[in-house]
C-alpha positions as CSV (number, residue, x, y, z in Angstrom):
1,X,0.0,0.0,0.0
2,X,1.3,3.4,-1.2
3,X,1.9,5.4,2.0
4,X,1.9,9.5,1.5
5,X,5.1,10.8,3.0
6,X,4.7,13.8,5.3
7,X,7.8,15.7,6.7
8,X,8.7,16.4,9.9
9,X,8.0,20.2,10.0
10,X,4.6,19.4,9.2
11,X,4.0,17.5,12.3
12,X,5.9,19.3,14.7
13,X,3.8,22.5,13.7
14,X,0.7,21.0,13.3
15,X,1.5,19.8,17.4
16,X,2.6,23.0,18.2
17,X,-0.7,24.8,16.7
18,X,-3.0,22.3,18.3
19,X,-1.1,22.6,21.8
20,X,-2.4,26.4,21.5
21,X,-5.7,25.1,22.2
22,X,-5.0,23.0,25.5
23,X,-2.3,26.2,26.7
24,X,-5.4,28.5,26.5
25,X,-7.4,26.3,27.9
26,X,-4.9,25.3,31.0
27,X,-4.0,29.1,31.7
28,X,-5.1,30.7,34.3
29,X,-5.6,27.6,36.1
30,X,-2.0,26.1,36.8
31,X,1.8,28.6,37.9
32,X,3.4,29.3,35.2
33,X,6.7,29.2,37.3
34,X,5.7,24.8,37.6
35,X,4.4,24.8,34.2
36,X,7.9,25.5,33.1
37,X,9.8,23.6,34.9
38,X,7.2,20.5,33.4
39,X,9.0,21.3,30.2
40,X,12.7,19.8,30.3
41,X,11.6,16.6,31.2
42,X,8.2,16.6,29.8
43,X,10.9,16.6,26.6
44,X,13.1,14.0,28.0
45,X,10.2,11.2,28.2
46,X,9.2,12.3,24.6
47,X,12.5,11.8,23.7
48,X,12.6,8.6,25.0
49,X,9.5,7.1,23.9
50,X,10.1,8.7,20.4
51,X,13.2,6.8,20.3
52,X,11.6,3.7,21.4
53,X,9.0,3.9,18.6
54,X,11.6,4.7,16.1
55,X,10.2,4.6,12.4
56,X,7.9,1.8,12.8
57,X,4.3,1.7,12.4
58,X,2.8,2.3,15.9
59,X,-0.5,0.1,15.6
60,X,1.0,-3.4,13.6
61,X,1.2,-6.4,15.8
62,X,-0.5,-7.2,18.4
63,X,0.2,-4.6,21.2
64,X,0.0,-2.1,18.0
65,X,-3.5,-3.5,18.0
66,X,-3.9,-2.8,22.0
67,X,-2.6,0.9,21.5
68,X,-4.6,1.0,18.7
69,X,-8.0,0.8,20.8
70,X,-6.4,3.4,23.5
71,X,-5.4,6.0,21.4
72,X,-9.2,6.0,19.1
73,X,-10.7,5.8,22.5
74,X,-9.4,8.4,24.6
75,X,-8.7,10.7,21.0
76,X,-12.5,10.6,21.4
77,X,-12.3,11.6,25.2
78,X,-10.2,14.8,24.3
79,X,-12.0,15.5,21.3
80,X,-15.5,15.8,23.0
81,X,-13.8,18.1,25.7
82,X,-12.6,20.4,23.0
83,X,-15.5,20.6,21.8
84,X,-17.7,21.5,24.9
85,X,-14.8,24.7,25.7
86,X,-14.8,25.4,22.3
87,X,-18.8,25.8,22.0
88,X,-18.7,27.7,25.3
89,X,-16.2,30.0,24.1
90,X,-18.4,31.0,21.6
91,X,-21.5,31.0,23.2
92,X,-20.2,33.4,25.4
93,X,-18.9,35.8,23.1
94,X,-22.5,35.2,21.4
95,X,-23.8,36.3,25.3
96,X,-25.7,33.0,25.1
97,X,-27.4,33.8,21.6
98,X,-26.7,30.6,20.1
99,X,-27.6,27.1,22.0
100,X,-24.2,24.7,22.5
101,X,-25.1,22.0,20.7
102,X,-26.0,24.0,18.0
103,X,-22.4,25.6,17.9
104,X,-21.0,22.4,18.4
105,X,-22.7,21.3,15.4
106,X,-21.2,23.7,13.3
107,X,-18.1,22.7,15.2
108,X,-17.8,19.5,13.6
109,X,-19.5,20.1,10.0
110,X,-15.6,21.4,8.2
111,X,-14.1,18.9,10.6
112,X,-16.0,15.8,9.5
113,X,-15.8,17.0,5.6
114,X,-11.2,17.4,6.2
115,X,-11.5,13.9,7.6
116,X,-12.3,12.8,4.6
117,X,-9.7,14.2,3.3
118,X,-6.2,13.0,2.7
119,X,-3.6,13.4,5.9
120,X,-0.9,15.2,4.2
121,X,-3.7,17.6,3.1
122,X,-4.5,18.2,6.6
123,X,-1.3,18.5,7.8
124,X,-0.5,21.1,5.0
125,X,-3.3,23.2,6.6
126,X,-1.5,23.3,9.6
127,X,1.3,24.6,8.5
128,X,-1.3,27.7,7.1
129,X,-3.1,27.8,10.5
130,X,0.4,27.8,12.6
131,X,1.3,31.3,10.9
132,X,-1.9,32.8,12.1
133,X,-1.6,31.0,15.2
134,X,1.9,32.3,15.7
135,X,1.2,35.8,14.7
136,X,-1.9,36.4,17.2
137,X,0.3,34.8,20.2
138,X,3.2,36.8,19.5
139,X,0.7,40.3,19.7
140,X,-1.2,38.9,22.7
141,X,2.4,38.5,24.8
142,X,3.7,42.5,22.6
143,X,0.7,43.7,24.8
144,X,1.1,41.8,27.4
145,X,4.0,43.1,28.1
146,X,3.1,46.4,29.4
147,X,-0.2,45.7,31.4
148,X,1.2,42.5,33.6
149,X,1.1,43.6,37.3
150,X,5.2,42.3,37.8
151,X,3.8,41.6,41.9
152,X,0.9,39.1,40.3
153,X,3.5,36.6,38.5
154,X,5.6,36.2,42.3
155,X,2.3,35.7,43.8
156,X,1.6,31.6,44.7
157,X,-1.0,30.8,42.3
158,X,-2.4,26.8,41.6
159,X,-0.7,23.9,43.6
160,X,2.5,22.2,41.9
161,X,0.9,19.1,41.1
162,X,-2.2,20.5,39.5
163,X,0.3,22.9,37.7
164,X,2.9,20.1,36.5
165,X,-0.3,18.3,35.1
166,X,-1.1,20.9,33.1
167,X,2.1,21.3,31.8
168,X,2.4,17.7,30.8
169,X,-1.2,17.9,29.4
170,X,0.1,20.6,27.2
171,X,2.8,18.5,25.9
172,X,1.3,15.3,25.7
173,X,-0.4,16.7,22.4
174,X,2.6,15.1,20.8
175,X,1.8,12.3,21.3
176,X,-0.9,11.7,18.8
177,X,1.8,12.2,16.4
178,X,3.3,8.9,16.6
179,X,0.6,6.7,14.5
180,X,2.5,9.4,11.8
181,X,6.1,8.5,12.0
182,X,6.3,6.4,9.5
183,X,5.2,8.3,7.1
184,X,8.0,11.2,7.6
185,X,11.2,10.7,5.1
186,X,13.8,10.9,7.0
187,X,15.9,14.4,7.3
188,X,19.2,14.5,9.2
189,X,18.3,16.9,12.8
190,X,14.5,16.0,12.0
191,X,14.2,14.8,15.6
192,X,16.8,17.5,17.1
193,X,14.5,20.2,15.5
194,X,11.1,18.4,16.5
195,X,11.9,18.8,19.9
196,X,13.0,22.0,20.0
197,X,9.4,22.4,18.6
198,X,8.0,20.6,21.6
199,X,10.3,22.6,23.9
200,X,9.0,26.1,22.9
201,X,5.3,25.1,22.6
202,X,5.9,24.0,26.8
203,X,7.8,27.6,27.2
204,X,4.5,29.6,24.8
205,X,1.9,27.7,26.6
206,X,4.6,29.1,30.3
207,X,4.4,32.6,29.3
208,X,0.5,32.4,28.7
209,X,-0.1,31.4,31.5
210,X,2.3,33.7,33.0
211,X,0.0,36.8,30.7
212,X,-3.4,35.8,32.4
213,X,-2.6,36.1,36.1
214,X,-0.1,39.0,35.4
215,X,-3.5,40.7,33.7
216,X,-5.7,39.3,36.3
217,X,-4.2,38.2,39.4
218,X,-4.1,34.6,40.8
219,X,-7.2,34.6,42.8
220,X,-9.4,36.7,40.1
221,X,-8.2,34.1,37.1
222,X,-9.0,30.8,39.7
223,X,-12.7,32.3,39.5
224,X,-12.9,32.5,36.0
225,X,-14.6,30.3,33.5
226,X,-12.3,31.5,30.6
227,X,-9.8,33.7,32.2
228,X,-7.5,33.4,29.1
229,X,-9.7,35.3,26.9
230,X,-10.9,37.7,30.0
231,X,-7.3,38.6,30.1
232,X,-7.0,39.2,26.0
233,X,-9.6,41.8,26.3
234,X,-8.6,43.6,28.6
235,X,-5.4,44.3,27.1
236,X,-7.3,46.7,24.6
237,X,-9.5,47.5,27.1
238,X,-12.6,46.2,24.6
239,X,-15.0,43.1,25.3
240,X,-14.4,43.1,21.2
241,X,-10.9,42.3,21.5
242,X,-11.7,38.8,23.2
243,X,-13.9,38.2,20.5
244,X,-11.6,38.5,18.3
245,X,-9.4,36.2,19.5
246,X,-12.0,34.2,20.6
247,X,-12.7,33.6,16.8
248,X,-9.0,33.7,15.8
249,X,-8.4,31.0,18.6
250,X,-10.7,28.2,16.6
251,X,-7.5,27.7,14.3
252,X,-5.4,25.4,17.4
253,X,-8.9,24.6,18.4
254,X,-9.8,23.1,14.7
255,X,-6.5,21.6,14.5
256,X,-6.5,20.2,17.9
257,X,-9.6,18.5,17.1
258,X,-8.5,17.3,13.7
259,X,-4.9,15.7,14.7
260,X,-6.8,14.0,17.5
261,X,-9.7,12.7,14.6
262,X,-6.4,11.0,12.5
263,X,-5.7,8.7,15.2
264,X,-8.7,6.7,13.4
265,X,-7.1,6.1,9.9
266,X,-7.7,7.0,6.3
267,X,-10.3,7.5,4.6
268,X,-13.8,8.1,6.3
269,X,-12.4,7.3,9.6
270,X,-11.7,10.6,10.7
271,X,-15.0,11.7,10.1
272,X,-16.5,8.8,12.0
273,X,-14.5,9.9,15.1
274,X,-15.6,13.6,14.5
275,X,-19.3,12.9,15.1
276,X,-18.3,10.5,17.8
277,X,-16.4,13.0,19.4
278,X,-19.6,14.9,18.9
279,X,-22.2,12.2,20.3
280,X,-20.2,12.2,23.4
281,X,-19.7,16.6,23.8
282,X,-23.6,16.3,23.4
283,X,-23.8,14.1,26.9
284,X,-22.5,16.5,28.6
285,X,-20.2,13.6,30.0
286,X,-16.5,15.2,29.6
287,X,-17.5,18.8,31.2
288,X,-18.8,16.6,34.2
289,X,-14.5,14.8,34.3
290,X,-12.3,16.0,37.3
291,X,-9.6,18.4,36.0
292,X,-6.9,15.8,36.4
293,X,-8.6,13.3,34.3
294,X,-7.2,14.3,31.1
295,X,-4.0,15.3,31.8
296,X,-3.6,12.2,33.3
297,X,-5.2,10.0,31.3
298,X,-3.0,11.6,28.1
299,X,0.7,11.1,30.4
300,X,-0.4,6.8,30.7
301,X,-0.9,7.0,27.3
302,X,2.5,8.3,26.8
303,X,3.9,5.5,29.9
304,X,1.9,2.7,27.9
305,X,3.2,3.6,24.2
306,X,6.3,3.2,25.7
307,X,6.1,0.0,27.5
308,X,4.1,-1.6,24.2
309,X,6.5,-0.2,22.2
310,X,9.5,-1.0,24.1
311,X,8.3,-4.8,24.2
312,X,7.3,-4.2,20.2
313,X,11.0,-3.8,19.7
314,X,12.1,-6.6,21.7
């Protein structure tokens, strides 16, 4: 079977862009000072599992088959979550306008008709939404800059663990790049460059988190639905600048969403896993999950690709 050959660029960024999504989500709600130090060995397992994996095709054989059910499943788990944030995002900028399952409809109509689409195709769009992406976070911290209160970022904010949680949840997007590996041609400092990659999304998703308690404080972001996005506006001093970014923001979102939707396959499989994703949201099931449920259930996915992988290769 002819297999389309991605580079590594293209999945790095399209990691980095959907981490976006998770580091907006996270901030506000975990130290920045914890989150960062999540980051060099948050790299290091990475490194380690990615290693372990090496060029082979994650889901062959029979623990392939075993990582193959964990990684559709919880990919569903995330997905629905993104969507219910996503959809409340909105609905709030709306001021409630607009029912959520309505918005997540419209949600998941483009990202049902790209899974249909080819993978490289999507991961080219990435690369398209990662410029956006890259130019609205780099004017959101230019702003920043001069409106952080310098006395909120010493201030304690969330607990260590619940703060290194979110920084590995940030990092684990990565992750659900591996069922792609074998599909990258080989480029010497591919994996040198990759990590760097992973490195600065852990340091972005750092200093946003940094931006939204500098703006807010601590204890005004930990009563916040969407403190984030509270923070954006207020840095033009305009409930329409959070709406901007609010719409701008659907591009890690969308992409978020859509890497987690490939972990199904070709063809029509990533559309099944869309409206999947979807049936779930609809429960109302993932808004209902602890906060460390997901970050924790993404780092054993990470300690269990490594163990199957590591017996894979024995």
């Amino acid at each position: 079977m002819e297999v389309e050959k991605l580079s590594g660029r293209q999945l790095w960024v399209a990691a980095a862009t959907a981490g976006l999504s998770t580091a907006a989500a996270v901030a506000g709600r975990a130290d920045w000072r914890w989150m960062l130090l999540a980051v060099p060995p948050g790299v290091l397992i990475f490194w380690g599992v990615l290693r372990l994996v090496g060029g082979r095709a994650l889901f062959e054989g029979t623990r392939g088959k075993v990582l193959r059910v964990l990684y559709c499943g919880w990919a569903v788990v995330l997905m629905a979550g993104a969507f219910e944030r996503t959809a409340g995002r909105l609905q709030n900028v709306a001021e409630g306008r607009w029912p959520i399952g309505l918005l997540m409809l419209l949600l998941a109509a483009p990202l049902a008709w790209m899974g249909w689409g080819k993978t490289a195709a999507f991961f080219r769009a990435a690369e398209i939404f990662w410029l956006a992406a890259a130019v609205t976070v780099g004017a959101i911290l230019a702003m920043g800059a001069f409106r952080v209160e310098w006395r909120y970022l010493i201030a304690p904010a969330a607990g260590w663990g619940e703060s290194l949680l979110a920084g590995a949840e940030v990092l684990s997007v990565a992750v659900f790049l591996l069922p792609h590996i074998y599909k990258v041609a080989p480029a010497p400092g591919d994996e040198r460059r990759g990590l760097g990659w992973l490195a600065g999304l852990g340091v972005l998703a750092a200093a946003l988190a940094a931006l939204t308690v500098g703006v807010l404080s601590p204890a005004a972001a930990a009563n916040l639905d969407r403190p984030f996005f509270v923070a954006v506006g207020l840095l033009g001093d305009s409930a329409r600048l959070e709406g901007l970014i609010s719409a701008l923001w659907l591009l890690p979102d969308l992409t978020l969403i859509g890497l987690l939707s490939r972990t199904w396959g070709e063809h029509r499989w990533p559309a099944a896993a869309v409206l999947a994703a979807l049936g779930l949201a609809l429960t109302g099931l993932t808004d209902r999950m602890a906060p460390w449920v997901s970050p924790a259930g993404s780092l054993l996915l990470v300690i269990l690709t490594g163990l199957l992988a590591a017996g894979a290769k024995k």
